[in-house]
C-alpha positions in Angstrom: -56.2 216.3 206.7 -57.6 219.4 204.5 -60.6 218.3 205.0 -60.3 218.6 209.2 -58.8 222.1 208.6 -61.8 223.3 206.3 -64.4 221.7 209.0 -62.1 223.6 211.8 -62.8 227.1 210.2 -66.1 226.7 209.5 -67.1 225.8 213.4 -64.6 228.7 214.5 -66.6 230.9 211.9 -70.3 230.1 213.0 -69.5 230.1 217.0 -68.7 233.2 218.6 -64.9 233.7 220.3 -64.6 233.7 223.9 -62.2 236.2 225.5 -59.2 234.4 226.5 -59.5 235.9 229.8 -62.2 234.8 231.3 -62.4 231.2 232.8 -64.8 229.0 231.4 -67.6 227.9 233.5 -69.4 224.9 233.5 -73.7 225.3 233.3 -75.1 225.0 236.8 -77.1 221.8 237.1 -80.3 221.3 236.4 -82.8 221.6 239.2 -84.4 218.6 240.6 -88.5 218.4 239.3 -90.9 218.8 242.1 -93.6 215.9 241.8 -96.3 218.2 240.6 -93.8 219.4 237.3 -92.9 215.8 236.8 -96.5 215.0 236.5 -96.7 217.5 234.2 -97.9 216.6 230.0 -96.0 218.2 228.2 -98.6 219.4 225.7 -101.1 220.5 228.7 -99.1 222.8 230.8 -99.7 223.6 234.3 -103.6 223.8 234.5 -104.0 219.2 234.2 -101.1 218.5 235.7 -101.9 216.7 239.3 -105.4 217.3 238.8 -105.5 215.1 235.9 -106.3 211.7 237.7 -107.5 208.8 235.2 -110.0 206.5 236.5 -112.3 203.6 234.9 -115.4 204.6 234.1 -118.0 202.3 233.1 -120.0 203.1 229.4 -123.3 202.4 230.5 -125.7 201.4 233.3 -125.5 197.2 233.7 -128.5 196.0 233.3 -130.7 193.8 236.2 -130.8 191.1 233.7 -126.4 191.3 233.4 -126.3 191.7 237.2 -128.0 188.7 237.4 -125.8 186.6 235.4 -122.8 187.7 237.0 -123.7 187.5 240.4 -125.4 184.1 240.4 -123.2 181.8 240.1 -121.8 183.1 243.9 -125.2 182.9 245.6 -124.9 180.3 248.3 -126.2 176.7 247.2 -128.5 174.7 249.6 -125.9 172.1 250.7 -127.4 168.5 251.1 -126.5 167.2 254.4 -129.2 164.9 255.9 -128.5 162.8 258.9 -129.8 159.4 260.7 -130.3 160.2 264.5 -127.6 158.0 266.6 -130.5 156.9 268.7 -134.1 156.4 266.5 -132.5 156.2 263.3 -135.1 159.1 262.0 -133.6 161.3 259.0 -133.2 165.2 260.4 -130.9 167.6 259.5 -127.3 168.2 261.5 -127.4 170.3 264.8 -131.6 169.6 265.0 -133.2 168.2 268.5 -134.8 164.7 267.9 -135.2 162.8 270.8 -133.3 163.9 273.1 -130.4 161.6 273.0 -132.3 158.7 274.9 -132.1 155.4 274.0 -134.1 152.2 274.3 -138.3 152.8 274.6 -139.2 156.2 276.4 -141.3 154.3 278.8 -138.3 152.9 280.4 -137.4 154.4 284.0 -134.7 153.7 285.7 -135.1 154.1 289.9 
């Protein structure tokens, strides 16, 4: 208990009396930040604030060689697709004319 009163006096002897008269007020509140100030570093001030835009930058130049290696592997690759024609049984490739679709001996004519 004598130690509350001592650490009563000593805060009522470092902080300054208030007239009794006047009502206290509370602090107004704080205004809200604008996005540019809460962009702000503290430790810049205002000149880098929204200017200050961070983006990757690469260290050096890639090299033709590096290009190379990265971007091959998603070249296209010839894709084998061989066919038999339906109607001579030569080997062609898909969507290719052969021989017209006809079957039996060309010579044949039908009257």
């Amino acid at each position: 208990m004598a130690a509350a009163g001592w650490l009563r006096r000593a805060a009522a002897a470092a902080l300054p009396r208030l007239p009794s008269g006047l009502p206290l007020l509370p602090p107004p509140p704080p205004t809200p930040l604008t996005e540019a100030q809460s962009l702000l570093v503290p430790g810049l001030g205002a000149a880098a604030g929204p200017a200050m835009e961070l983006m990757a930058v690469p260290k050096k130049k890639v090299s033709k060689y590096k290009k190379g290696l990265r971007n091959g592997p998603k070249a296209l690759k010839p894709v084998p697709v061989i066919v038999r024609c339906r109607c001579c049984g030569r080997v062609k490739l898909p969507h290719f004319y052969c021989c017209s679709g006809e079957r039996g001996t060309p010579n044949d004519s039908s009257s």
